[in-house]
C-alpha positions as CSV (number, residue, x, y, z in Angstrom):
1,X,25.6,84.0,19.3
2,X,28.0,85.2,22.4
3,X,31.2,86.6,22.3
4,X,33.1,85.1,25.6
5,X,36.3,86.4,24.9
6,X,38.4,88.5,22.7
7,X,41.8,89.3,22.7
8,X,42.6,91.3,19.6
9,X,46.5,90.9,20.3
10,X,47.0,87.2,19.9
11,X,43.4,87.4,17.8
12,X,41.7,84.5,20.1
13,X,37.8,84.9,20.0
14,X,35.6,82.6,22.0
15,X,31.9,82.2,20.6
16,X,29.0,80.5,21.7
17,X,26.8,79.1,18.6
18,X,22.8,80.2,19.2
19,X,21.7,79.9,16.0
20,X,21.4,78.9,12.0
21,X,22.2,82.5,11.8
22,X,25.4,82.5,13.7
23,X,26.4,79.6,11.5
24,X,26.1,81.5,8.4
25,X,27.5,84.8,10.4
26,X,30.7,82.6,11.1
27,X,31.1,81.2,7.6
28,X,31.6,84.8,6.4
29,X,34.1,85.7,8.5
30,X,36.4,82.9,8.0
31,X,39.1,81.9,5.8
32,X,41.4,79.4,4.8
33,X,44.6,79.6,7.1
34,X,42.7,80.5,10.1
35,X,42.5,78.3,13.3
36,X,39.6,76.3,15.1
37,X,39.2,74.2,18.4
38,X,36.5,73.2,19.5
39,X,35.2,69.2,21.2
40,X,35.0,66.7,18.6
41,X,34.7,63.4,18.0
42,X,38.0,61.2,16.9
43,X,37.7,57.8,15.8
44,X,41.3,55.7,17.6
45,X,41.7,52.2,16.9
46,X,42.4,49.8,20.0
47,X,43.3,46.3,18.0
48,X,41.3,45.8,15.3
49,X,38.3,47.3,16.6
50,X,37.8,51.3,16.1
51,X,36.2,53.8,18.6
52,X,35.3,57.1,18.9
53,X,36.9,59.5,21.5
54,X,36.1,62.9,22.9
55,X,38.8,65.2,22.3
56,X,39.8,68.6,21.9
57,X,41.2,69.3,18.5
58,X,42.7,72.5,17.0
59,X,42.9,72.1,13.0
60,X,44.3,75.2,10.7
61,X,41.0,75.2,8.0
62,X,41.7,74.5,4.8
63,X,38.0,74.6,3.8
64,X,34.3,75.8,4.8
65,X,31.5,74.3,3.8
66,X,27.9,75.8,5.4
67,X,25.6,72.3,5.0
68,X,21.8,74.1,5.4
69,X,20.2,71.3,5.0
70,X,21.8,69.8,8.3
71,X,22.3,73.0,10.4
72,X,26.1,71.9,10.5
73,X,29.3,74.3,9.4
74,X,32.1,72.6,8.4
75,X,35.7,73.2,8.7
76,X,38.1,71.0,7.8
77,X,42.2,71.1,8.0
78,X,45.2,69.4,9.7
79,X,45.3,68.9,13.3
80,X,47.9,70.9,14.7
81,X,47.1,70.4,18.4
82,X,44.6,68.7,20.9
83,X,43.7,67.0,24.1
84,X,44.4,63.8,25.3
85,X,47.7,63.6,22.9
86,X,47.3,59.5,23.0
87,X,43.6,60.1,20.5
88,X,45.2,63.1,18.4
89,X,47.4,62.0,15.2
90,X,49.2,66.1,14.3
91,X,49.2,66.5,10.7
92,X,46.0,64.1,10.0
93,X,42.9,65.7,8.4
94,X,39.8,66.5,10.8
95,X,36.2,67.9,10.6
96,X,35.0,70.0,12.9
97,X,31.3,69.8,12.7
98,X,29.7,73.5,14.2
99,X,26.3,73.6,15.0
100,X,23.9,75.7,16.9
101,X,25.1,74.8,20.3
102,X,28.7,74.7,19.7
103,X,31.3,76.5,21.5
104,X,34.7,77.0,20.1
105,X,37.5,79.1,19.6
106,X,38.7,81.0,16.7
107,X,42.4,81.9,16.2
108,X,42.9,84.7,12.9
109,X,44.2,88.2,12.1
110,X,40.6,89.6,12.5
111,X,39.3,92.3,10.4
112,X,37.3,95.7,12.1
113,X,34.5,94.8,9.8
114,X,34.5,90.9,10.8
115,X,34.3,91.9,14.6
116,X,31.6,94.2,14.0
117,X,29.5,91.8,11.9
118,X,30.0,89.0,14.7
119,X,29.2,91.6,17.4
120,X,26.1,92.7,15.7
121,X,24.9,89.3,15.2
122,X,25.5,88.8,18.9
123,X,22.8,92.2,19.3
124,X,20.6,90.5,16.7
125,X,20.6,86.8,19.2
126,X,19.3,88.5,22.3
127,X,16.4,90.1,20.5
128,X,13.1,88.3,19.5
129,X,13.2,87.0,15.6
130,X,10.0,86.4,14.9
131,X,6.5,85.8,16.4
132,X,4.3,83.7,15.8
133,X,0.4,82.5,16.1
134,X,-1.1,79.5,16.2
135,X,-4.9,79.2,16.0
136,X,-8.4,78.0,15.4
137,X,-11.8,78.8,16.0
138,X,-11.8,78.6,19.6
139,X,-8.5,79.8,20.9
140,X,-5.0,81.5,19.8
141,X,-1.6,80.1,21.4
142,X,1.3,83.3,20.9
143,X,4.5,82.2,20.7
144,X,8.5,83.9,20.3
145,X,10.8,82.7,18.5
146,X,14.3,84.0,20.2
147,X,17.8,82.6,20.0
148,X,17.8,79.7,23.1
149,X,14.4,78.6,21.7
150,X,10.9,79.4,21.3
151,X,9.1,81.4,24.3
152,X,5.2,80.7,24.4
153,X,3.2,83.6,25.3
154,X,-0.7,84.1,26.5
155,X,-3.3,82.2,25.0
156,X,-6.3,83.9,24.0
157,X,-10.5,82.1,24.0
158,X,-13.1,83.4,21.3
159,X,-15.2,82.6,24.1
160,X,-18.0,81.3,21.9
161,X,-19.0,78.3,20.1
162,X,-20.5,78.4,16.0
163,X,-23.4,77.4,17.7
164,X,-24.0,80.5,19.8
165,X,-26.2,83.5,18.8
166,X,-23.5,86.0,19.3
167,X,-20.3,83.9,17.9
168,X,-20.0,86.6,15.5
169,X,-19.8,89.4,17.9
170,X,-17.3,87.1,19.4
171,X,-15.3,86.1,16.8
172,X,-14.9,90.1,15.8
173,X,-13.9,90.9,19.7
174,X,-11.0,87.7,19.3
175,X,-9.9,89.1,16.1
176,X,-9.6,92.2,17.7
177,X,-7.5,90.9,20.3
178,X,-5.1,89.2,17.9
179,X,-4.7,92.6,15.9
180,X,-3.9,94.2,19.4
181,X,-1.4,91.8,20.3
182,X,0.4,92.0,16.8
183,X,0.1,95.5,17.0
184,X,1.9,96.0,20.3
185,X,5.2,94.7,18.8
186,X,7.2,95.5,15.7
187,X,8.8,92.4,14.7
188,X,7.2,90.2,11.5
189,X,4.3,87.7,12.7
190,X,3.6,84.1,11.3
191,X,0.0,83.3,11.8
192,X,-0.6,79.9,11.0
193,X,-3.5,77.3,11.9
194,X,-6.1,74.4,10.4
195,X,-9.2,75.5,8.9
196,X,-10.1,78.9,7.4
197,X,-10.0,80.6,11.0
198,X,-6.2,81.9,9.6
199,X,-8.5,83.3,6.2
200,X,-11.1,84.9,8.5
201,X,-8.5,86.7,10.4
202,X,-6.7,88.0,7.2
203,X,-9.8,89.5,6.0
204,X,-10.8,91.2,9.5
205,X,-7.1,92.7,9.7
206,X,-7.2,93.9,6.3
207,X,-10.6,95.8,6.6
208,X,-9.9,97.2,10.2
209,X,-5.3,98.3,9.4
210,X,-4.2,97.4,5.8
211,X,-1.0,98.4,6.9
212,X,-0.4,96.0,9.6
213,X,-0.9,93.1,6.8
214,X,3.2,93.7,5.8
215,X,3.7,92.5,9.0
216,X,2.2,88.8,8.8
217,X,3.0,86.5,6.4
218,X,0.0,83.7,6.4
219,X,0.6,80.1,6.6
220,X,-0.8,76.6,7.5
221,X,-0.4,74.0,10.4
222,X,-2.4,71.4,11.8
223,X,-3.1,72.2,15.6
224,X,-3.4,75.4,17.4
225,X,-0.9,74.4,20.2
226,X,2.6,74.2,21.2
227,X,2.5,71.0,18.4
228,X,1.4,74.0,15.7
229,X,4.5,75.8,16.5
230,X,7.1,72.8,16.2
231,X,5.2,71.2,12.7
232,X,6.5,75.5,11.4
233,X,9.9,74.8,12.4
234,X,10.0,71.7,10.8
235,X,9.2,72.5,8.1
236,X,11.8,75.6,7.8
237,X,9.0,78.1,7.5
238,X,10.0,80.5,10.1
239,X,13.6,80.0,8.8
240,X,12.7,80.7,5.4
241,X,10.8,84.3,6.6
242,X,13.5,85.0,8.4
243,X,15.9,84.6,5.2
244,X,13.3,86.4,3.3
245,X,13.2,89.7,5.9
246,X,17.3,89.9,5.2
247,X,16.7,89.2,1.4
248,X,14.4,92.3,1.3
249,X,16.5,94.9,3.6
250,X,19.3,94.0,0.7
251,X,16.3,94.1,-2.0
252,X,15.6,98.1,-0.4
253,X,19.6,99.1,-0.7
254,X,20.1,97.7,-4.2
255,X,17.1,99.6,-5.5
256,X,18.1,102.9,-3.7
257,X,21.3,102.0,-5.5
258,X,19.7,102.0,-8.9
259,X,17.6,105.2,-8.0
260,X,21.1,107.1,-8.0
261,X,22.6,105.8,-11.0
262,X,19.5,106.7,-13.0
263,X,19.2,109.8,-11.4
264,X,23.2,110.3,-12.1
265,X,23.6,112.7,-9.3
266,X,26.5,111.4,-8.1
267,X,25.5,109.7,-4.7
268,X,26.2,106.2,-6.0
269,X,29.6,104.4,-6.6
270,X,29.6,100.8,-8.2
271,X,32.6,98.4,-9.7
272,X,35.8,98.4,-7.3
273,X,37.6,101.2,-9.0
274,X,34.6,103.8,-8.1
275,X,34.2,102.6,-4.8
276,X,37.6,102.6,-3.9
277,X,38.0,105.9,-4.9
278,X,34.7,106.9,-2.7
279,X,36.5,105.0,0.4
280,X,39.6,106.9,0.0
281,X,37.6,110.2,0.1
282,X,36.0,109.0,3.3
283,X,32.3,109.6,0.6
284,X,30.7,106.2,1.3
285,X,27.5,106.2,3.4
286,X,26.8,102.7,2.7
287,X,29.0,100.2,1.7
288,X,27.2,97.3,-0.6
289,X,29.4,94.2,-0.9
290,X,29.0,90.8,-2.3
291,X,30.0,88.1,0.2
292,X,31.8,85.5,-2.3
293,X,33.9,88.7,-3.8
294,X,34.7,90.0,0.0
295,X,35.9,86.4,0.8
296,X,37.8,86.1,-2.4
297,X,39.5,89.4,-3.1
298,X,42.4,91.2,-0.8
299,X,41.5,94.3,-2.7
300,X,38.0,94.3,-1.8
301,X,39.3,93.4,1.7
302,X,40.9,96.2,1.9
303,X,38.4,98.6,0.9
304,X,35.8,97.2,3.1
305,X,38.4,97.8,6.2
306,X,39.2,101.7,4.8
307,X,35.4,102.3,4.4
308,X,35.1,100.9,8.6
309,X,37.8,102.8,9.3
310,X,35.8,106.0,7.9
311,X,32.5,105.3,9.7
312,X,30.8,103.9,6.6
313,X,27.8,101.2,7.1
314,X,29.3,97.6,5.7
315,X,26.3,95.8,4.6
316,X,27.6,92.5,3.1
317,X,24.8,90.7,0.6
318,X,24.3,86.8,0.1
319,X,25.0,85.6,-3.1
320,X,22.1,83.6,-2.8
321,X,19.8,86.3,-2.8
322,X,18.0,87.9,-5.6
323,X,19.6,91.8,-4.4
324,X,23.1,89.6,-4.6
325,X,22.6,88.7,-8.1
326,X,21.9,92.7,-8.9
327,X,24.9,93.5,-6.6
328,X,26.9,91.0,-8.9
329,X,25.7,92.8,-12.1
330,X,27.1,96.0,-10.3
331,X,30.7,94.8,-10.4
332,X,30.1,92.7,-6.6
333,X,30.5,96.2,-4.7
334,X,28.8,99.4,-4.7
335,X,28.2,101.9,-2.5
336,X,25.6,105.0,-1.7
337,X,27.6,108.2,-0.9
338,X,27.8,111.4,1.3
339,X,28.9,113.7,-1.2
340,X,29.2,113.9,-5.0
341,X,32.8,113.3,-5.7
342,X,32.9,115.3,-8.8
């Protein structure tokens, strides 16, 4: 995601789509009421026969709908504006279809917290997501996953055929090299490839750093080349790590959550009347909030924005997650604490 213009008076933001990520960013952060123009496609009748026109339509949404299973978010609402006026009809119902290389603009009464989450995701776009290797028993192709696309890396040989005397000296230097490589950076690692080159590796790694096994989660493809790389996306694998990474930093706070409450030494605050209280004594550390409730309720609006206002963390949870599900058990919004209130 980029930000290529704000103007917190008239509340005009200008965003670049990057992602799936910034898809599901935006669909937080917007409401019914709010404004969106963006190029679409209009369909104008000449005759009898119909066509479709490029335009430039602003619509005031009436509803969002995030469709995964097509990378597309959804608004729809009444046209209240657009370019050429001969293809707009004002007042008509329109989609605009959002994808991952979308620009538009955003027109709303914007929230501290909503800038902050969009600005954050715009951080999150320019830094690698996840990486990945493809491989086999005679070479390794690295790869990056970052926001404009995947970035392949160096390739490494084993430098040795089964045949060979010595492959197994070799095979044990190759491993080595792969460890090296995963070892030299800190995001999560997909290694992925046909045979049981992958298995091999996951043993070696495991005898030689058992700790650097958290990093890689172990899959399957059918080539160790560039074609490796695209049959993962495909199939939504590196998406669905990616969803899992968020799922378990939410998993972490929920469970530091319930540590507190068993404990009952006062550093946790769940259900709005607690937390609202917290917020109003400037005691929340961490603010844990379900995204359905924040979207739904004023009141939990409102105690989101106090909490910013105070300096407090605003970590809003998917409802589709299992922490989300706890979080919902909690009330929908909870929050870790500075100081004992009482």
């Amino acid at each position: 995601m980029k930000i290529t213009h704000l103007d917190k008076k008239t509340g005009e933001m200008k965003l670049q789509m990057n992602t799936l990520d910034d898809l599901w960013h935006l669909e937080r952060v917007l409401s019914p009421g709010d404004l969106a123009e963006a190029r679409s496609m209009r369909t104008y009748k000449v005759g009898t026969k119909e066509e479709k026109k490029a335009v430039t339509v602003r619509i005031e949404i009436e509803s969002i709908e995030f469709a995964k299973s097509q990378n597309r978010l959804r608004l729809l609402g009444k046209i209240i504006a657009g370019t050429p006026e001969e293809f707009i009809q004002l007042g008509r119902y329109h989609t605009i279809d959002v994808a991952e290389d979308t620009k538009l603009k955003i027109i709303k009464k914007w929230k501290g917290y909503q800038i902050k989450r969009l600005k954050e995701a715009e951080k999150e776009s320019k830094r690698p997501k996840i990486r990945i290797i493809v491989l086999d028993d005679e070479k390794a192709l690295t790869a990056v996953l970052r926001a404009f696309g995947v970035e392949y890396g160096p390739e490494f040989r084993c430098g040795g055929s089964k045949k060979d005397e010595k492959h197994e000296q070799k095979e044990k230097e190759f491993f080595g090299q792969l460890a090296a490589e995963i070892e030299r950076h800190p995001e999560r690692y997909i290694v992925a490839g046909p045979g049981f080159t992958k298995d091999n590796l996951k043993k070696f790694i495991s005898q030689k750093n058992p700790n650097l096994i958290k990093q890689i989660t172990f899959d399957s493809c059918s080539y160790a080349e560039r074609s490796g790389v695209n049959e993962l996306l495909n199939r939504g694998v590196i998406q669905k790590i990616m969803g899992e990474e968020r799922f378990e930093r939410e998993m972490k706070l929920i469970e530091e959550l319930i540590v507190h409450i068993h404990k009952d030494d006062g550093h946790a605050a769940y259900g709005f009347k607690e937390v609202k209280e917290a917020a109003e004594a400037c005691a929340i550390d961490k603010l844990l909030v379900l995204d359905e409730y924040l979207r739904t309720s004023e009141e939990a609006e409102d105690v989101v924005e106090l909490a910013d206002k105070n300096k407090a963390d605003i970590v809003i949870f998917s409802s589709e997650g299992d922490a989300g599900m706890k979080l919902k058990g909690f009330g929908k919004i909870a929050a870790l604490l500075r100081f004992k209130l009482r």
